[in-house]
N, C-alpha and C positions, 0 to 999 in steps of 0.2 A: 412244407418247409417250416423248421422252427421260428420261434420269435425273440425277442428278448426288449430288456428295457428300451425305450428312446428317449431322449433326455426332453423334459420339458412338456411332454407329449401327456395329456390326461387321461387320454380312452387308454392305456396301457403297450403292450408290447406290440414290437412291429419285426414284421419279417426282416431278416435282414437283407436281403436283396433291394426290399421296400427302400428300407433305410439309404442303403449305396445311389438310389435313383432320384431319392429325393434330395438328394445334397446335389444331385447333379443339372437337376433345374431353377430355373433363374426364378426369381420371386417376380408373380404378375405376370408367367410365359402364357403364352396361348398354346394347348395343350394337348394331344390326340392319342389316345391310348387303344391301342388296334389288341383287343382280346382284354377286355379290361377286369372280366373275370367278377368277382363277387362286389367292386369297389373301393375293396380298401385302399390301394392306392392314390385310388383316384380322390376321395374324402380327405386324405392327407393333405395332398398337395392342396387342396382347395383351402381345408380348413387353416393350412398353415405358411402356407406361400400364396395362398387367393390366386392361385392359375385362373385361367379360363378353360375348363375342362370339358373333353366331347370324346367319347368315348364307343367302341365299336365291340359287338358281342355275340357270339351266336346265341349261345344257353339261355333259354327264356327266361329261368329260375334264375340265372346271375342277374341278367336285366332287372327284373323285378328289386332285385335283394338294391342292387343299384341306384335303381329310381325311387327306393324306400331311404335310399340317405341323399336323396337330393339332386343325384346326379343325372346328368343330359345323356344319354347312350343310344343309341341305334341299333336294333339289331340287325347284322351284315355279316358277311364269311370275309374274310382276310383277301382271300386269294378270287375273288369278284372283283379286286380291284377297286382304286380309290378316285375312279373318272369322276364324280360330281363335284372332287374337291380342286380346286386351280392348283396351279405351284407356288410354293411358299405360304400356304393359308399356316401356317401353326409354325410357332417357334420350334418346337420340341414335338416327334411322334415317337411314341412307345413302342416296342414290343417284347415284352417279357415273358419267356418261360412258350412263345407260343411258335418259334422260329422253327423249332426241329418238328413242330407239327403241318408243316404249310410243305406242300409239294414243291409249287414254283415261288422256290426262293429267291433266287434272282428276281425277277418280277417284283412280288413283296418290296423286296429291299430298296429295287429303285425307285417303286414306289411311294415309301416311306421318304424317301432321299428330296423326291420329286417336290412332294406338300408339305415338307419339315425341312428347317434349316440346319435341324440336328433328330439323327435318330439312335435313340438309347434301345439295344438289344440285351436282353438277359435272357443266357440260356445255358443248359446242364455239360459241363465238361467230359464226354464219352473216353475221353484221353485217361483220366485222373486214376489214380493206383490202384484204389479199391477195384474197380471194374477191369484194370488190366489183370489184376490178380486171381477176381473170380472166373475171367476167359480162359486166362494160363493154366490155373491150376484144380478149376473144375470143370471147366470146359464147357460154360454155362452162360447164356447170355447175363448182362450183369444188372441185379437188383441193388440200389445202394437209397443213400435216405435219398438224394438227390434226383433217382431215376425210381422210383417207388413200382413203376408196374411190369408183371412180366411180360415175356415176348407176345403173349397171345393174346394179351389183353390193353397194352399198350397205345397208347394215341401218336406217339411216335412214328415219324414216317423218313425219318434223317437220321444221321448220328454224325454229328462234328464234334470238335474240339478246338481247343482253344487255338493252334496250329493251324485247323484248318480255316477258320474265321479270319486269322492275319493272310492266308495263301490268298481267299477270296478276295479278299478287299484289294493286294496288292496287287493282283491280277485285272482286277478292273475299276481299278483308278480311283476308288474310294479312298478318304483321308479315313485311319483312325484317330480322332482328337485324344479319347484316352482308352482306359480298361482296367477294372478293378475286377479283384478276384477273391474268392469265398470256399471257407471248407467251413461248412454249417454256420458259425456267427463270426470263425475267424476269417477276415483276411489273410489275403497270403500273398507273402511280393518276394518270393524269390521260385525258383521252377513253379510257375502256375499250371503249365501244360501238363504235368504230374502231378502235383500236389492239389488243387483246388476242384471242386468240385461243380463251382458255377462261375460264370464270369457276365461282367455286362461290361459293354464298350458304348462309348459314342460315339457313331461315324458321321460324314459330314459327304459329299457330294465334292468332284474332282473342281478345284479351281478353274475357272476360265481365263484363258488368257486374253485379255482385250485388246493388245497392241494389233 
């Protein structure tokens, strides 16, 4: 994924999805980033909101790169499940970019929902035009900047969209707090189901009622 300027920011450009995630955590959250990938997220938030950051990873080579800028990581699989941690241990749990690769999503999510009082997903919008366009009219699984590998070599094991993320959640009782939407560095707020090509939401776990 491209990058571009971030205001203020000295080490230089940052993805833009980075960017969308990091306006979306509170300064000083407690922080769990499930596939946390190379770090660069994660160093953001640290260096520039002072989260308290803990981070989870399979790639030995991203851990490394990780704990080379400071950061706390575990390596763990997603989908083993988050049983050592209580509920409500973290303000805020991550998952970006690694949803459409996790089998039991469900699982995952309530997961995430369970240890996090808010959990921020980003992930590739299968809906968006480009890719309707090359199904339609080449009849071709769809390579776009957003979905970079083909079908045979792909980590992909889901394909949603932005549609079907609202179906889920409203189908089981998830709140989405919000949802911003990306065609490479632009936002996009009108048809995002078509037009965008990434989206991250915040969702939040169903109110209980106390009475």
């Amino acid at each position: 994924m491209e990058t571009e300027p971030f205001a203020g920011d000295p080490s230089g450009p940052v993805r833009p999805d980075h960017r969308i995630i990091f306006e979306m955590i509170d300064p000083g959250s407690k922080v769990l980033d499930l596939g946390c990938g190379n770090g660069d997220l994660g160093s953001l938030l640290v260096e520039r909101k002072n989260v308290r950051f803990q981070g989870i990873e399979l790639d030995e080579d991203a851990i490394y790169r990780c704990v080379g800028k400071g950061l706390s990581v575990f390596q763990g699989d997603i989908e083993s499940g988050l049983a050592e941690y209580p509920g409500g241990s973290f303000d805020f749990v991550i998952m970006n970019q690694t949803l459409q690769e996790v089998r039991k999503i469900d699982f995952a999510i309530r997961e995430g929902l369970r240890v996090g009082r808010r959990l921020v997903i980003g992930f590739p919008n299968f809906a968006c035009l480009p890719c309707r366009v090359m199904l339609f009219f080449r009849g071709k699984a769809p390579v776009t900047a957003s979905l970079p590998h083909r079908w045979f070599d792909t980590p992909n094991v889901r394909f949603l969209s932005i549609g079907d993320m609202r179906d889920f959640c409203a189908a089981g009782g998830i709140r989405v707090l919000g949802a911003r939407y990306l065609d490479g560095g632009k936002e996009i707020r009108r048809w995002p189901n078509l037009r965008a090509q990434n989206a991250v939401f915040v969702l939040a776990a169903e109110e209980k009622n106390t009475r």
